[in-house]
C-alpha positions as CSV (number, residue, x, y, z in Angstrom):
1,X,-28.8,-0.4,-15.4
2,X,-27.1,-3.4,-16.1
3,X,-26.4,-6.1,-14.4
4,X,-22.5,-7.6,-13.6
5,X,-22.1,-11.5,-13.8
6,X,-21.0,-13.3,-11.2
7,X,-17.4,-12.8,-11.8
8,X,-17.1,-8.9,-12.9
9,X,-19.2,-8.7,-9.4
10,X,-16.3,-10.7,-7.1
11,X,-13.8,-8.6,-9.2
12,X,-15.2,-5.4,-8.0
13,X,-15.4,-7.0,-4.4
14,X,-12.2,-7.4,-4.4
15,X,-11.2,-4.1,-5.8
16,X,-14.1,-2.7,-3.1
17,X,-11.0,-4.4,-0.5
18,X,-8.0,-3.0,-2.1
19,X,-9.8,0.2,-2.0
20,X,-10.4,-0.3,1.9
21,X,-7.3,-1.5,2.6
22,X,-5.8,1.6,0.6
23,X,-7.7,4.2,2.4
24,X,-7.4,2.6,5.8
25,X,-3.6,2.6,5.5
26,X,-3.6,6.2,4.6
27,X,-5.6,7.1,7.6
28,X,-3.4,5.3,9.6
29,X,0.4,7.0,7.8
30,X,-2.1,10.1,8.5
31,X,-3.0,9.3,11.7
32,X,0.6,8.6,13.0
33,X,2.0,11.6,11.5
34,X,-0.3,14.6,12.0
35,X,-2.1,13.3,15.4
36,X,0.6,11.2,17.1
37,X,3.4,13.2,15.6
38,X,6.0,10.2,14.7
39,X,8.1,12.5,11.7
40,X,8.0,9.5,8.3
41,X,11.8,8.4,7.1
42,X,12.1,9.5,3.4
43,X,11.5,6.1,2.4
44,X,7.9,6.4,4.1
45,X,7.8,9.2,2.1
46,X,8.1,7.6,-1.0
47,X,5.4,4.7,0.1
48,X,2.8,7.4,0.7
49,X,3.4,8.3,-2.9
50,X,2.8,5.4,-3.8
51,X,-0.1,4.6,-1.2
52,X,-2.2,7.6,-1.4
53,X,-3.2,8.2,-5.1
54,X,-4.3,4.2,-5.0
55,X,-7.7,5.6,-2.5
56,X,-8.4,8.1,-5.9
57,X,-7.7,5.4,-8.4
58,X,-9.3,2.7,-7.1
59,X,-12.7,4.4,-6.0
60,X,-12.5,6.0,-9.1
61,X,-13.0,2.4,-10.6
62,X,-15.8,1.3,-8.5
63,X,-18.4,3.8,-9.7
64,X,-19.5,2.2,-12.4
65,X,-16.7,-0.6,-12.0
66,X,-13.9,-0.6,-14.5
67,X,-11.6,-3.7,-14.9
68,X,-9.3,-1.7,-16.1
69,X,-8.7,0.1,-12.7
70,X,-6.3,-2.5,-11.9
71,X,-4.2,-1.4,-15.0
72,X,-3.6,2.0,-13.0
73,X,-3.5,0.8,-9.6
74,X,-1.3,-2.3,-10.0
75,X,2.3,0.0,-10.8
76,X,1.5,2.0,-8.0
77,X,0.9,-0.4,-5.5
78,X,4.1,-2.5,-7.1
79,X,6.5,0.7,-6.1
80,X,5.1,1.2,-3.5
81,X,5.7,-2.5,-2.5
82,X,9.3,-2.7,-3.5
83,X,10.2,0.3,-1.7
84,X,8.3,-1.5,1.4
85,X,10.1,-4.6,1.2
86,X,13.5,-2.4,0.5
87,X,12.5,-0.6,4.0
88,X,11.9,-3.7,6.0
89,X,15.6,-5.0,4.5
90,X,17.0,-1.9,5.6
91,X,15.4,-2.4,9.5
92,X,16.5,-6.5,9.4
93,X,20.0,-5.9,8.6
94,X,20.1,-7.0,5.1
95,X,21.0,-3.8,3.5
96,X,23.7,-1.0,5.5
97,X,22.2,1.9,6.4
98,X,24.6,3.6,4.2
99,X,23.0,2.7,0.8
100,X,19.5,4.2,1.7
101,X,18.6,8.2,0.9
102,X,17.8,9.0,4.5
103,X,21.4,10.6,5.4
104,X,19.2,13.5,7.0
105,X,16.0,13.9,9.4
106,X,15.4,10.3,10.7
107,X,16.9,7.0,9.6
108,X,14.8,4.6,7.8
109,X,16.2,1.4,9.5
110,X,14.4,3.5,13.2
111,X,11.9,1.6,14.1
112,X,9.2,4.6,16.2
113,X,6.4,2.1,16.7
114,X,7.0,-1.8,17.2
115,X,3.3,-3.4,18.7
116,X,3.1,-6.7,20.1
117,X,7.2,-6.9,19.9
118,X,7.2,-7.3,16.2
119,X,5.1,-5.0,14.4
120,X,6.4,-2.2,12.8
121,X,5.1,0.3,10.9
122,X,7.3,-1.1,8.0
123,X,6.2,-4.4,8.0
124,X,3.0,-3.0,8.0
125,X,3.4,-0.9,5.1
126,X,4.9,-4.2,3.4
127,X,1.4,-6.4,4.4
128,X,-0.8,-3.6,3.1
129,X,0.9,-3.7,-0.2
130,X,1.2,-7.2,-0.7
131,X,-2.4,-7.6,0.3
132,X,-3.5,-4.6,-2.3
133,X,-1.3,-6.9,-5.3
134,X,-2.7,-10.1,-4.1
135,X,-6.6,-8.4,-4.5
136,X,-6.0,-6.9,-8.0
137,X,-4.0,-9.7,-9.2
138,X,-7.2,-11.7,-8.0
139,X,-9.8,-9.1,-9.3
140,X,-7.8,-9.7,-12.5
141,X,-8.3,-13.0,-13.2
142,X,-11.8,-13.1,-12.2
143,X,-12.7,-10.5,-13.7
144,X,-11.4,-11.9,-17.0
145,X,-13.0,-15.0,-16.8
């Protein structure tokens, strides 16, 4: 078997995290949707799109590690973080509920979980994204040293 160099090994590290970070936020949209039974805005809808396929990509990748992986992940996990970031602009005030898709079922500027007085499952959804680029952006350019 060979061996990976010191940087294709802390690129796959750091794919290894997105990959975590991927699949524990799809537990967690899982988690709050079938078991506590909060009903996702369209726009969650969309994220999961987004969010789920990147726990099949990304471990897909690992075994034997691809640099390439990031290549697939990377446009999902940048919809998926534009349509977060949309969301949370939506909930601040920035953008009129009017604009958004969800005329029907519930409005994605409701906030149905809000820990600690400030987390939200949309600002959640926009950290778990952000974190996913910042890893394969960083996987990237180690890797490619």
């Amino acid at each position: 078997m060979p061996s990976l160099d010191h940087s294709s090994n802390t690129a796959w590290t750091l794919v290894f995290l997105a990959w975590v970070l991927a699949t524990v936020s799809t537990l967690g949209a899982l988690f709050l949707g079938e078991i506590m039974g909060y009903t996702p805005c369209q726009f969650c809808w969309y994220q999961r799109i987004a969010m789920f396929p990147l726990v099949f990509v990304l471990a897909a990748g690992l075994f034997p590690f691809d640099p390439k992986v990031i290549r697939y992940a990377l446009p999902l996990a940048l919809v998926g973080w534009f349509l977060a970031v949309f969301q949370m602009a939506l909930v601040v005030g920035l953008i009129p509920e009017s604009v958004t898709p969800c005329q029907k079922g519930v409005p994605c500027s409701e906030l149905q979980v809000v820990w600690f007085g400030f987390v939200s499952i949309p600002l959640l959804s926009v950290l778990a994204f952000s974190s996913i680029i910042a890893l394969l952006f960083s996987a990237h350019f180690k890797g490619s040293k």
